[in-house]
N, C-alpha and C positions, 0 to 999 in steps of 0.2 A: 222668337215670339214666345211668350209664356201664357197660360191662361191660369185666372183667378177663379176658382170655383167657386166664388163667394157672390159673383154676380157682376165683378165690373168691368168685366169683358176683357179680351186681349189686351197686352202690354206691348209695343214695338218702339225698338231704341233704332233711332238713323243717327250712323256719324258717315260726314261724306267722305269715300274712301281715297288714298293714294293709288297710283297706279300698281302701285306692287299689290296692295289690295285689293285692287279692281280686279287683277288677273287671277290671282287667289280667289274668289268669289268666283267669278266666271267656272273657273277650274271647279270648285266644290257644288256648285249648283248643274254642273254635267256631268260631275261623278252624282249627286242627289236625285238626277234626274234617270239614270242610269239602274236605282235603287229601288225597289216598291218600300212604299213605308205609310204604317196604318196609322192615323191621328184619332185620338177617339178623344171627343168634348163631351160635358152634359150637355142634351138636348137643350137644356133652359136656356144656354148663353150663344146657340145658335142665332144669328141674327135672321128677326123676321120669323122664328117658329113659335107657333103657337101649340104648345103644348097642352092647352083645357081644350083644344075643339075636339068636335066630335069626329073629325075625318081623321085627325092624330091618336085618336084613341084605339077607332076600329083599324087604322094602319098598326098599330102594336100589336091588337088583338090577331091578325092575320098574320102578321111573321112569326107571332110568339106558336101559334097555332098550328100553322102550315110544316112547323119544323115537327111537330109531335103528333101530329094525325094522320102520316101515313103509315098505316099500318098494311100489312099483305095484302088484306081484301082489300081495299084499298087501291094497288098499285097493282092486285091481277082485274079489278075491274074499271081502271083508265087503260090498260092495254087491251083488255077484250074491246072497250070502245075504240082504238087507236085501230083495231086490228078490222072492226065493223068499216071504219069510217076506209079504210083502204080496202075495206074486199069492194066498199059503194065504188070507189074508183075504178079498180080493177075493171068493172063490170059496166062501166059508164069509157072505158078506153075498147072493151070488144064491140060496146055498143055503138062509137063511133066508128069503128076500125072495118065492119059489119057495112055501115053505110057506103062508108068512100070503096069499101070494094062492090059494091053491086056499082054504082054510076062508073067503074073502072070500065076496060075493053075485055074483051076475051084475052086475048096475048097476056096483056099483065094481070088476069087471072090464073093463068097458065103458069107465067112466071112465080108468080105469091105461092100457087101450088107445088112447085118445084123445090122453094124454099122451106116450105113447112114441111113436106115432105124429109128431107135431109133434117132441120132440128129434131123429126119422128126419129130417123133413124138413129143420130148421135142420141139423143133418149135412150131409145133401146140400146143402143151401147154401154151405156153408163149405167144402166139397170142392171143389164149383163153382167157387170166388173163390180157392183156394190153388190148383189146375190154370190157373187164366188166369194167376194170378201166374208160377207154374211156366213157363208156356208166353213169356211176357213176354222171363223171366228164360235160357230158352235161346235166345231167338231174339237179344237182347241180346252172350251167350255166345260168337255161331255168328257172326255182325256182328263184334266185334272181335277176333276168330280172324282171320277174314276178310281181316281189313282189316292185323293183324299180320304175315299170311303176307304179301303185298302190298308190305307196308316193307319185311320182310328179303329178299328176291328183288330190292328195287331197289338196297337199298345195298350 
């Protein structure tokens, strides 16, 4: 298929094929199909687009725009909102979570509390293990500080 940029639209030659070309074909259009491949026309010889409306306009206006307007502020104030709209969640999942345990029984309040009990304490576990890390990691800090001020006052 070729296109005329000139306005008269695609060109398509059919010659009916032999079998040897039938298979040929077959064969090339699943390796073709196998391939990604970008076709780019002028918008004008798209069939069916209108290119003076006003909904084509502001569609150009928005892609051309949306590629150049994000800037920082920008993209830390859609995550502050991303991060509002999940804390509403968060707080709308205890607020349900709150309900179904009061209509529960004693037992399986008992239980839920057995459970959260043990994630308290693996918490406390893992606060325990990130503070020695912590603690590792300044005293490591505070050593080649140490030992920097050291070199610069000799040389």
């Amino acid at each position: 298929m070729q296109v005329d940029d000139e306005g008269s639209g695609p060109t398509v030659t059919v010659t009916p094929p032999s079998n040897n070309q039938f298979a040929s074909a077959v064969a090339n259009a699943i390796d073709l199909a196998h391939r990604s491949q970008t076709v780019r026309i002028p918008y004008a010889l798209v069939a069916g687009m209108d290119i003076h409306s006003r909904a084509y306009h502001r569609a150009v206006q928005l892609i051309t725009s949306s590629a150049t307007a994000h800037s920082t502020k920008d993209l830390v104030r859609e995550a502050d909102a991303l991060f509002g709209t999940m804390n509403g969640f968060y707080q709308q999942g205890i607020e349900l979570q709150d309900s179904f345990l009061k209509s529960c029984s004693r037992e399986v309040l008992q239980v839920g509390l057995i459970k959260s009990t043990s994630n308290v304490l693996s918490a406390i576990q893992d606060l325990e293990s990130a503070t020695r890390g912590y603690k590792v990691a300044v005293e490591e800090h505070s050593r080649i500080s140490h030992i920097l001020e050291i070199a610069s006052t000799t040389h």
